[in-house]
N, C-alpha and C positions, 0 to 999 in steps of 0.2 A: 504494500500500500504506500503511495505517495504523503509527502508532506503532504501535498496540496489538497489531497484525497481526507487528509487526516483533518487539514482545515475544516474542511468542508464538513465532515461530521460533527466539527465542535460548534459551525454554527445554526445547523437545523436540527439537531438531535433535542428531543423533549427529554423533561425525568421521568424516568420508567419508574413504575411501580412496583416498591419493595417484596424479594419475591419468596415464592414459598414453596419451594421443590420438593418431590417425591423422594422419603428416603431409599427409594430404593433406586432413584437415577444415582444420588451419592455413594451409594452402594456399589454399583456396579461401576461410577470412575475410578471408586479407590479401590477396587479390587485390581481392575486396569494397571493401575499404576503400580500399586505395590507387586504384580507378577513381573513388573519391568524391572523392580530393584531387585527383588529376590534372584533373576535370570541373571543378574552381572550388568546388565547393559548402562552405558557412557552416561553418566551425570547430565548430562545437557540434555541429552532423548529422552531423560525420565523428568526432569523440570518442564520442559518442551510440553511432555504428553502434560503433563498438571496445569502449562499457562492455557495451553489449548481448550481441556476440559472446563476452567473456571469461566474463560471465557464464552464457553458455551451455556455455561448457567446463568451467567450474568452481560448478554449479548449486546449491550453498550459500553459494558468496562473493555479496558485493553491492561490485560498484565503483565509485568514485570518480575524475573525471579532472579535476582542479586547472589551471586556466590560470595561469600567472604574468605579472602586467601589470608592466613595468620603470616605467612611468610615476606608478605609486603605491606600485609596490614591496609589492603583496597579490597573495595566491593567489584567483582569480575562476571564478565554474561553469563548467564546460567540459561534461564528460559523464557522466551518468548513466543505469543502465541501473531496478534496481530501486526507488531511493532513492525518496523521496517530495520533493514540491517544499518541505516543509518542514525538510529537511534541507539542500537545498541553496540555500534562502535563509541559515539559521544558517550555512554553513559560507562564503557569498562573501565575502568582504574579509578573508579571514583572511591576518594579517598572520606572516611565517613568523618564531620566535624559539629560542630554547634550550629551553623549557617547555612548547609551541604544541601538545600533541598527534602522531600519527606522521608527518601533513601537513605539519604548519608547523614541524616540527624537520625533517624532512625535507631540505624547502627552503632551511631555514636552515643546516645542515649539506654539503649538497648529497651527500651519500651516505643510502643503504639504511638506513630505520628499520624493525628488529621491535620489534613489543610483542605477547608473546604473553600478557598479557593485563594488560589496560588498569587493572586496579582496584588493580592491585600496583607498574606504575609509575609512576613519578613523574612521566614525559613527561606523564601523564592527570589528574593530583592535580586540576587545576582543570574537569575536564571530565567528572566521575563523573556527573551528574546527566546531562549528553545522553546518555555511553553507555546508561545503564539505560534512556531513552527511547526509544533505535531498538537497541536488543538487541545493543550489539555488546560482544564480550569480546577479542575480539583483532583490531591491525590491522597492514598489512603495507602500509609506502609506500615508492615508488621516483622518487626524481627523475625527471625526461626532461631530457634534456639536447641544445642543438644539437649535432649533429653536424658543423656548420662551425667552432665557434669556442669550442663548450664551454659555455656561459653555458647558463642554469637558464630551460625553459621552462614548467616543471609540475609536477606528482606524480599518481601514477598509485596511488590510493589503494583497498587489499582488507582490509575488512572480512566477518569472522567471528561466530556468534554461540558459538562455545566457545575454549578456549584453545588455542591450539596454534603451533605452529613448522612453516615451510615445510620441504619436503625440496630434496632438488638437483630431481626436477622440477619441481616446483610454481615455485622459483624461474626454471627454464628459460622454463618460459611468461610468469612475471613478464617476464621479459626479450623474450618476443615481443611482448607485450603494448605494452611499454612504448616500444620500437622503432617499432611503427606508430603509436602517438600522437606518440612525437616528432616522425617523419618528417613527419604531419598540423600540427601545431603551427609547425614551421620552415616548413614552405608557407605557412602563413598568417603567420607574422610577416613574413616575406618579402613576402609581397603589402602587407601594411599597410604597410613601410617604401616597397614603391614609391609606396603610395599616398598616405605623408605628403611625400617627397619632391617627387610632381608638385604636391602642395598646399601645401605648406609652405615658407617662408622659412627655409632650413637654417641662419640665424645666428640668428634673434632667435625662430624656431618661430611667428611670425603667419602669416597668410594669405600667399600670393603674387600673382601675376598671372592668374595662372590663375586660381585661388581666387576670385579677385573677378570674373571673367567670367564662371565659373559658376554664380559663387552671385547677383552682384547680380539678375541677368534677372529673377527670380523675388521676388526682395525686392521692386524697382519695382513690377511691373507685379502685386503683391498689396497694395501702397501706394495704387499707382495705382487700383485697383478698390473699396477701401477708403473712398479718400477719407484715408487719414491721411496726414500731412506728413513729408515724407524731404530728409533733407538729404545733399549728396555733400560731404564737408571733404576739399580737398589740404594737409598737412601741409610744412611743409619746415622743418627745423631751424636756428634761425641760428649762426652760429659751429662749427658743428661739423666743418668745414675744420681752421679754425686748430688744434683740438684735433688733430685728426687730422697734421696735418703737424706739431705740437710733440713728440707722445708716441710717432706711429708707428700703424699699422695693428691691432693687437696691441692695446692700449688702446681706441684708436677702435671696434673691434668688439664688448668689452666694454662701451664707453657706449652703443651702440645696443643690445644686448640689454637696458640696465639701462633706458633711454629709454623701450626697448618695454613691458618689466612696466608705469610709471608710465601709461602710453598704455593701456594694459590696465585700471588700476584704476581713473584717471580720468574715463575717457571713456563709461563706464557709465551709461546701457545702449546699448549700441549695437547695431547689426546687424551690423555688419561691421567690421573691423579687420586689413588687410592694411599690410605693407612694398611699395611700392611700385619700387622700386630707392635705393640707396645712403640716404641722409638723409632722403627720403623717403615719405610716409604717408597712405593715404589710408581714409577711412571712412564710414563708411555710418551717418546719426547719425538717429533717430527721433526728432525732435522739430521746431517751428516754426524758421525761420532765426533769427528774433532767440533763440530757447531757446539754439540749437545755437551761437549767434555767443557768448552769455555764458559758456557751457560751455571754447569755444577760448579766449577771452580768460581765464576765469579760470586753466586749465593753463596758460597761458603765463607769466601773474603769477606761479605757483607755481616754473615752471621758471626762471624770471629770480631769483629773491628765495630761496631754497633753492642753494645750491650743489651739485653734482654731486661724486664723489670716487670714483675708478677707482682701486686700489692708489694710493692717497696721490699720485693726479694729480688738479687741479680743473677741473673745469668746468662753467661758466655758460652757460646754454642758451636758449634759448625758443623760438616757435616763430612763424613767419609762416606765416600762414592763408589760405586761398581755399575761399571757402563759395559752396556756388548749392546752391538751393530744384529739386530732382528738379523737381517740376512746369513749372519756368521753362524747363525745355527737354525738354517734352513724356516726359520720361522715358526721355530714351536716355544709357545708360550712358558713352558716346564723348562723346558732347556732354558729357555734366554732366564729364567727368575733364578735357576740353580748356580749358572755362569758369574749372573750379576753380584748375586749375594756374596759368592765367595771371594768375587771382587770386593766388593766393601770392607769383608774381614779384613784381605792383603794390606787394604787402603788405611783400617786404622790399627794393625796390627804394627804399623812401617812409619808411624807419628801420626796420624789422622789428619783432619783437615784437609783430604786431598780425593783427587779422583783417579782412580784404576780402571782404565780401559782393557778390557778384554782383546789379548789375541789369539794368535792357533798353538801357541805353546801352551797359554795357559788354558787354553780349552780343552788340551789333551792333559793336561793333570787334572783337571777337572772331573772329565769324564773316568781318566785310572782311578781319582780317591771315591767315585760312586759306583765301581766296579769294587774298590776295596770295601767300599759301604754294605753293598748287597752280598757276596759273602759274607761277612761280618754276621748279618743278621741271618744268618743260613747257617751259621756257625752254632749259633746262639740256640738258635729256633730248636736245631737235631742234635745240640750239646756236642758237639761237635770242638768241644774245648778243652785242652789236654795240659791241665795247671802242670808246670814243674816248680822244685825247690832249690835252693843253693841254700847252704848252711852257714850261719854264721859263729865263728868258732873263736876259742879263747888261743889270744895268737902264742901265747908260753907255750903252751901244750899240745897247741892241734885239737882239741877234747871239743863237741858240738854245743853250744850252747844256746842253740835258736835256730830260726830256718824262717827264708823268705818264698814267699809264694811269688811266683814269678805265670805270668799268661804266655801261655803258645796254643796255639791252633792244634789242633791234629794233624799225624801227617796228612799229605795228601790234600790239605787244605791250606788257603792263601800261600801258596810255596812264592816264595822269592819274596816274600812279603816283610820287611822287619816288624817284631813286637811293637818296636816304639811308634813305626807305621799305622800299625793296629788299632791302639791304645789311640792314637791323634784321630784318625777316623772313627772310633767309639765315642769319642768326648764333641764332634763335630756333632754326631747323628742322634746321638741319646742311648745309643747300647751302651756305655759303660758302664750304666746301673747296672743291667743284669748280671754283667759280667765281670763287675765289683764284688755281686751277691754270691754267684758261681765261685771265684776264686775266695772267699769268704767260708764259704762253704767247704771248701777244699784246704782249709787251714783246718777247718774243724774237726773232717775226716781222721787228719792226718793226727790231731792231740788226742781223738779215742783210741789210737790203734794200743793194745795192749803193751807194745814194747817203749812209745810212749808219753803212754798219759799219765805214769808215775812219776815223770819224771819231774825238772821245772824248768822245763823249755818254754822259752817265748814262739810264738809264730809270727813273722811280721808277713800282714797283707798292703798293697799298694791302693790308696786311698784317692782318687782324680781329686781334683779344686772342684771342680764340674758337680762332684755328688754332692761335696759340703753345702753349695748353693741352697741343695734341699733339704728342707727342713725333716723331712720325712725319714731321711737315712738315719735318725737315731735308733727310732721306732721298730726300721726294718731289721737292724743290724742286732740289734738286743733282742728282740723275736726270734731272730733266723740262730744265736748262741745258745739260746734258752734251749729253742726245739731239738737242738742237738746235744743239750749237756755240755757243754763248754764252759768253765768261767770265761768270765769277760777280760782278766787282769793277765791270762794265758795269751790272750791276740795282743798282739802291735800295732797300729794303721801308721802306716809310712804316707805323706804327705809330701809333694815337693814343693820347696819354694817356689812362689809365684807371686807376679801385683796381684792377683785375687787375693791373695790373702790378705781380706782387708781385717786391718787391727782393730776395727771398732764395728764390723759389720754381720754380716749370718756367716762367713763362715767361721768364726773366732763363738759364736754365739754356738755355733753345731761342735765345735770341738770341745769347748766347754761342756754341754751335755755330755758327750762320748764320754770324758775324761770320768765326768759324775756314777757313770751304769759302770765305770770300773774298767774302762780301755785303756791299755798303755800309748803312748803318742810318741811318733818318729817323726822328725824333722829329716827329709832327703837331700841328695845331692846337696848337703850343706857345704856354702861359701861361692856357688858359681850362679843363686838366684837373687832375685829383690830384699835388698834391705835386710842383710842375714840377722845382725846384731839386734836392729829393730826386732823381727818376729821370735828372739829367744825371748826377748822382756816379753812381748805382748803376749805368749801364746801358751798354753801350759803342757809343753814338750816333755818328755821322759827321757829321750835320747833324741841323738846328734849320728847322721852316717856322712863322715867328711867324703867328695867328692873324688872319683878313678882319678882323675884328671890331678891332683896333689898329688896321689900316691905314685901317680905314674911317675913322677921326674925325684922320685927318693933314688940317693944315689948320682944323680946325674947334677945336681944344682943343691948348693948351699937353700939358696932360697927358697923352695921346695919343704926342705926340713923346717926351714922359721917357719913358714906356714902353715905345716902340719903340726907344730908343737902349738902356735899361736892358736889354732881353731880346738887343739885340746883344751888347753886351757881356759879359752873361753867355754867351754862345752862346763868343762869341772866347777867353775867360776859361775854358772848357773843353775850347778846341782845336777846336772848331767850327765847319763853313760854315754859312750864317743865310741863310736863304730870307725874304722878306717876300711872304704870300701876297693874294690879292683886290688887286690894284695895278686901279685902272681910270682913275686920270684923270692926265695927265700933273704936276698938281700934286702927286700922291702919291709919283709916281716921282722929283718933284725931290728933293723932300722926304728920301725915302728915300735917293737917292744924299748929300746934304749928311750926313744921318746918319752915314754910311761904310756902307750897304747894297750889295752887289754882284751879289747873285739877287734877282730877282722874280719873281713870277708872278699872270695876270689876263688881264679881260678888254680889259686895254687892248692885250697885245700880241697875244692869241688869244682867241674861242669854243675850248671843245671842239670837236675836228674827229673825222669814222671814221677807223677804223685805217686805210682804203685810199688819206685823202688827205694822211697825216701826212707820209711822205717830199715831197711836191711841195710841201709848207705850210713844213716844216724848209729845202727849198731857197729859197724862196720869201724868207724869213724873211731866209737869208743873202744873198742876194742885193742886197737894200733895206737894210743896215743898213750905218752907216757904212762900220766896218769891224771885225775880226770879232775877239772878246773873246780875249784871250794867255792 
């Protein structure tokens, strides 16, 4: 229908007579419409069907159905029955206020506006010129309102082309009217919150995981057919730990919402922008790798050089980067996210702050340590893992006074593969729980065996940083002793230094319990990690295993021995037993004993041996050795 059409109705239409419908015409609209909301169908076709219907009951009004969007905070089209499509382009983004017309005071009041006639009130002062345009002289709006929780879905807008005032029924129907749209309206905001929730990152509002699996598929492989260049960036935040454990959770979630906007603005234009879990982020960047690598480097100068400020907390940010080129791995989404990430490791493993571009070297290590990953867990899965021991022995005598459990594969499994290979790809993937628990288990084997559980051998097991993390391994490791009959004061957990070992954090917090259920505690490879001296005070160690690498040059270098005697002495100076580890030549062991050393361990008193022939190696041991350590 025309303006002019519209005119023209406002100026020969009489007042109809207040009217009084059949309920069971009402019956049969809102049964209409509500089979539309219940079937799924588009919010606009179910307002649609409801302006059309009222209009049909009330065949001089023309109405109006308002959606209210919370995200921009404007009344948006929803349904019209007669209006013309240029009406309700003027009336979209109408934002609701005090003066807005019967609509947007409406909704800005959240009750019942009449204007029975437009030219007289004030609600309309700014809008005489559209009413004379589509003929309207009186209008009559009603909120919608959810019926869950109250909050403003709409307004359900009846215009008139003369003046007038509702009566009780004209309002009654108002109220029918307006019922079925909201009922319509809560369905669908309903369905959009489920549907931002499956898509959406509920802290920061980016993309999720989801999000990215269903949207990249189609981004690539329209890249890919293209020919344009696509880059996959893994994000990971540096320092944003420490913030997090200074201020609290509360804070920390407020810096990654603010993170995210910065990530939003920067990173433009991108295709994709998902949170990835906790700190970090990944993206989908259109541009060349070298574009997309200056791109990351420069947000990261920005995030380092600009301080952060969360409620008058600071913090300094940046970000280590893992880039690979879509095309370098044929454009599979899996591939490009496993490439990237481990680029980011590299990036902040090597000072942070930087970005690690993906090439074909590192794509082929990549791909070896997820070859070494999947045996691994095939290892695991069919116990497919063959603990050995090396003894650690009292160096006077030669006599066993301990045994370390040491992981090897079975034969025939990961062959060429080193332990410590192993172990680094356990602690990447998450197997090294099990295989913490497993080799645990196989300390405890070994203190039943009759020859010896009488004795008062220690067993030390190797302990990752990785497991401390979790709080849970106190729990597991005191259950998994008990059900075997073990004390707890019989195990060792060997520990190597590491920066994780934060001095005031869970893992100082996890050692602590240990220490509590009655674990002895070994400090490894001491003198070759972080802050040796620091984690004796901080940490409540039992012993000290000084590092192959000292022993190795006893004999060959003065210096050598200061250092071996200096890390004794600190060890003793602590209250500590001092293991001297790699012993292989009897020259090292003299050496060692003149020192004041009293444990060793090497290959000069054992190879690793299976677990099956540690008891007969332990008897064996005592047997041949003078005589046997007090």
């Amino acid at each position: 229908m025309t303006a002019q059409a519209l005119g023209k109705i406002g100026s020969t239409a009489q007042p109809s007579p207040r009217h009084n419908l059949p309920p069971e015409r009402l019956l049969q609209g809102q049964q209409a419409v509500l089979e539309m909301v219940a079937s799924g169908k588009p919010l606009d076709q179910s307002l649609r069907a409801i302006a059309e219907f009222s209009e049909s009951c009330l065949p001089e009004m023309l109405a109006s159905i308002l959606y209210y969007n919370p995200a921009d905070r404007c009344l948006r089209r929803g349904g019209y029955g007669r209006l013309p499509q240029t009406f309700q382009d003027a009336v979209d983004g109408l934002e609701p206020g005090p003066k807005s017309g019967s609509c947007g005071t409406c909704a800005f009041r959240g009750s019942r506006v009449i204007s029975e006639d437009v030219f007289t009130d004030p609600l309309w002062e700014d809008f005489h010129e559209f009413c004379r345009m589509y003929g309207i002289r009186s209008a009559w709006s009603t909120p919608l309102m959810s019926p869950t929780d109250g909050s403003l879905l709409g307004v359900f807008g009846m215009y008139y082309p003369d003046s007038r005032v509702p009566s009780a029924a004209d309002l009654e129907l108002v109220d029918h009217f307006t019922h079925l749209a909201s009922l319509a309206t809560e369905r669908h905001r309903r369905d959009e919150e489920r549907s931002r929730q499956a898509w959406e990152d509920a802290l920061t509002g980016l993309g999720n995981r989801h999000q990215l699996q269903a949207r990249a598929g189609g981004i690539l492989e329209q890249c890919r057919q293209d020919g344009s260049p696509l880059c996959l960036a893994f994000l990971d935040l540096d320092h944003f730990k420490l913030f997090n454990d200074s201020f609290g959770h509360h804070l920390g979630d407020k810096l990654l919402q603010l993170v995210s906007r910065k990530l939003q603005e920067d990173l433009q234009p991108f295709e994709l922008l998902t949170r990835f879990g906790g700190d970090e982020f990944v993206a989908l960047i259109k541009a060349t790798p070298h574009e997309a690598s200056e791109r990351l480097e420069t947000l990261s100068r920005k995030l380092a050089s600009q301080p952060l400020e969360v409620e008058h907390a600071p913090a300094r940010l940046s970000l280590s980067s893992g880039l690979v080129d879509c095309a370098l791995v044929d454009w599979d989404l899996a591939r490009a996210i496993v490439q990237a990430d481990a680029a980011a490791r590299r990036a902040k493993e090597t000072g942070r702050n930087r970005t690690v571009l993906v090439d074909e070297a590192q794509l082929d290590e990549v791909q070896a340590r997820l070859k070494v990953a999947q045996q691994l867990e095939d290892a695991t899965s069919y116990c497919l893992i063959n603990p050995h021991g090396q003894p650690i022995v009292d160096l006077r005598t030669g006599a066993p006074i301990g045994m370390e459990m040491l992981f090897r594969p079975s034969p025939g499994v990961l062959d060429g593969v080193s332990p410590q290979r192993c172990i680094q790809v356990a602690e990447e993937t998450g197997l090294i729980d099990p295989i913490g628990l497993h080799m645990l288990r196989s300390a405890c084997t070994l203190l039943r065996d009759p020859r010896v559980a009488h004795s008062q051998m220690v067993v030390n097991v190797n302990l990752s940083v990785h497991q401390l993390m979790r709080e849970q391994l106190v729990d597991q490791a005191t259950a998994l002793i008990e059900a075997e009959g073990v004390a707890a004061h019989r195990i060792c957990l060997e520990i190597t230094e590491s920066h994780w070992l934060d001095t005031d954090g869970p893992s100082r917090r996890v050692l602590t319990r240990l220490l509590d259920r009655g674990f002895l505690l070994a400090l490894d490879d001491f003198g070759t990690g972080y802050a040796s001296l620091v984690l004796l005070r901080a940490f409540p160690f039992n012993h000290v295993k000084v590092d192959r690498s000292f022993v190795q040059g006893l004999g060959l270098s003065q210096e050598a021995s200061a250092l071996c005697r200096a890390m004794l002495e600190m060890g003793k100076a602590c209250g500590l037993q001092v293991t001297a580890e790699g012993v292989e030549t009897e020259e090292q062991r003299r050496i060692l004993t003149e020192l004041g050393y009293i444990r060793g361990q090497g290959y000069l008193f054992s190879r690793p041996k299976p677990e099956a022939e540690l008891p007969h190696l332990l008897q064996q041991m005592l047997n041949s050795s003078p005589h046997q350590a007090s």
